[in-house]
N, C-alpha and C positions, 0 to 999 in steps of 0.2 A: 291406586294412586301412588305415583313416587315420590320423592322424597323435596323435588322439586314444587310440585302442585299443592302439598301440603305447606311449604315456605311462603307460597304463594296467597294459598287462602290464610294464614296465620297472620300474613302481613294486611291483606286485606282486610280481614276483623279487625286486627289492632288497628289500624287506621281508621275504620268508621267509628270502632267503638270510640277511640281519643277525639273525632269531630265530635260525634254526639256528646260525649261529657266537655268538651271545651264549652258545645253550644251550649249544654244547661249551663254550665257556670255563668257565662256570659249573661244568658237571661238572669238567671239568681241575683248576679251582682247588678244589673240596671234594677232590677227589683228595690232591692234596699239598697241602690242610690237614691235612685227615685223618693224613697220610703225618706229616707235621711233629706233629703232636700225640700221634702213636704214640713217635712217637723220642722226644720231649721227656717222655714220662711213664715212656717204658722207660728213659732215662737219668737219672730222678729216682730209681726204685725199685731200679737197679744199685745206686745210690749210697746210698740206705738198708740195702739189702742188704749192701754191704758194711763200711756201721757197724759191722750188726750181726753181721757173721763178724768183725769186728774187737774187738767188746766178747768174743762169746763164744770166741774165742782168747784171750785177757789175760785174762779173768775170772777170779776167786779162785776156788777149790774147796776142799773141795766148798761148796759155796752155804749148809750150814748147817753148822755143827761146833759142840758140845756138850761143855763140860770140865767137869771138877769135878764137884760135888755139882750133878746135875739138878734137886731139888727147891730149889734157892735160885736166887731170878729176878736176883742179881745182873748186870748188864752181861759180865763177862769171863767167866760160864760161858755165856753164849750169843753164837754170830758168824753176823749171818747177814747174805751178801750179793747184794743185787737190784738189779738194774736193767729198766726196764720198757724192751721191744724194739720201737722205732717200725714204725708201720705207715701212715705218715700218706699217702707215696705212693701206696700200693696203694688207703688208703681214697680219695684224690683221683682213681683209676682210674674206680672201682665208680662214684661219683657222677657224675661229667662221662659215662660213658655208651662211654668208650674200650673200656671191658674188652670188652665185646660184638662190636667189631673184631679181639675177634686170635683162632685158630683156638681150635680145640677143646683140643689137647693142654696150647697157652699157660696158656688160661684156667685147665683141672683144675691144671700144675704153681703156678702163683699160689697158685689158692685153697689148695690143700691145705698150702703153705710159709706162709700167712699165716695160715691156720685152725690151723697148729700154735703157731705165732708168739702168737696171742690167748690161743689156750687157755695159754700159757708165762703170760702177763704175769698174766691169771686165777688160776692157780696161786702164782704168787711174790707175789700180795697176800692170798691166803687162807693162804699159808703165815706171813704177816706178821702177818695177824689170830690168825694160831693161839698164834704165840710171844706176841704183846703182847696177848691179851684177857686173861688172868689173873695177879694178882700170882703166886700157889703153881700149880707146876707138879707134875701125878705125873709120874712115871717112863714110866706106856706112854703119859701124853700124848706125851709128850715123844720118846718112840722112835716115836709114829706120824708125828707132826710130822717127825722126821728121815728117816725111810721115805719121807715124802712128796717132800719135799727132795732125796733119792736119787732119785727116779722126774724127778723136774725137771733134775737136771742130768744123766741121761742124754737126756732130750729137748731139752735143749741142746746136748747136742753133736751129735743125729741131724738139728736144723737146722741146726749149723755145719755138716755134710757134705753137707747137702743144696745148700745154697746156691751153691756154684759151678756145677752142673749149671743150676739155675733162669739166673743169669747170663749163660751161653753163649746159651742159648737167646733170652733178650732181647737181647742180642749182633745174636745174627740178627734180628732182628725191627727193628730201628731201619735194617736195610739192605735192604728187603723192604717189598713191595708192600700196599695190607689187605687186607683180606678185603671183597670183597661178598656 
């Protein structure tokens, strides 16, 4: 070999070797992006999460109470108290494309804590429109409207007890590797 053929393969090596080591890097660094991007959205939605065990621990009950004469829409015969339970974290998951990275079990306890979560805030604005569409309320409006409202704050509390389990589990997840 001369002295050419040897320049020749020298540069060749160097060349594949610096593709191969670009390409690991590359990978490495989506690695712990990814890794970083997992933590940073599971420590967003912790934190939402525990808003909202903190609102529905303190929260008034029950959520509607009904005195006096039901058929008169005054103010102090109807108390009803809402507050609508963020989910901005979780929705900034689904978008960005994150949720997709975390296992199977992750995924199903998320949705089904945030699908009870939408369906809550649903409910306590239809229960809002119920009291406030008419001036003259009957009686069995009025007792389905509170029936309803009964059915809402037992599903507030099956997500306030839901929600530490969900927690631990993201817990884990910010100290853990993702998924390919």
């Amino acid at each position: 070999m001369d002295d050419i053929e040897i320049q020749i393969w020298v540069t060749a090596i160097g060349t594949v070797l610096s593709f191969v080591s670009g390409w690991l890097l590359y990978l490495l660094s989506d690695s712990m992006k990814k890794k970083n991007d997992i933590s940073t959205i599971c420590k967003s939605i912790i934190s939402e999460l525990n808003d909202i065990k903190t609102y529905l621990e303190t929260r008034k009950k029950p959520l509607l109470k009904i005195t006096s004469n039901p058929t008169d829409p005054s103010d102090e015969n109807l108390s009803f108290h809402t507050h609508h339970l963020g989910i901005s974290s979780f929705d900034s998951m689904l978008y960005s494309g994150i949720f997709r990275d975390l296992d199977t079990n992750t995924q199903i306890k998320l949705s089904k804590i945030y699908g009870e979560i939408k369906l809550s805030n649903a409910s306590s604005t239809r229960i809002w429109e119920l009291i406030t569409k008419d001036q003259k309320y009957s009686t069995t409006h009025l007792t389905n409207v509170q029936n309803y409202a009964n059915v809402l704050d037992k599903k507030y509390d099956e997500i306030k007890d839901a929600i530490p389990d969900v927690i631990s589990l993201l817990n884990k997840k910010i100290n853990t590797k993702p998924r390919n």
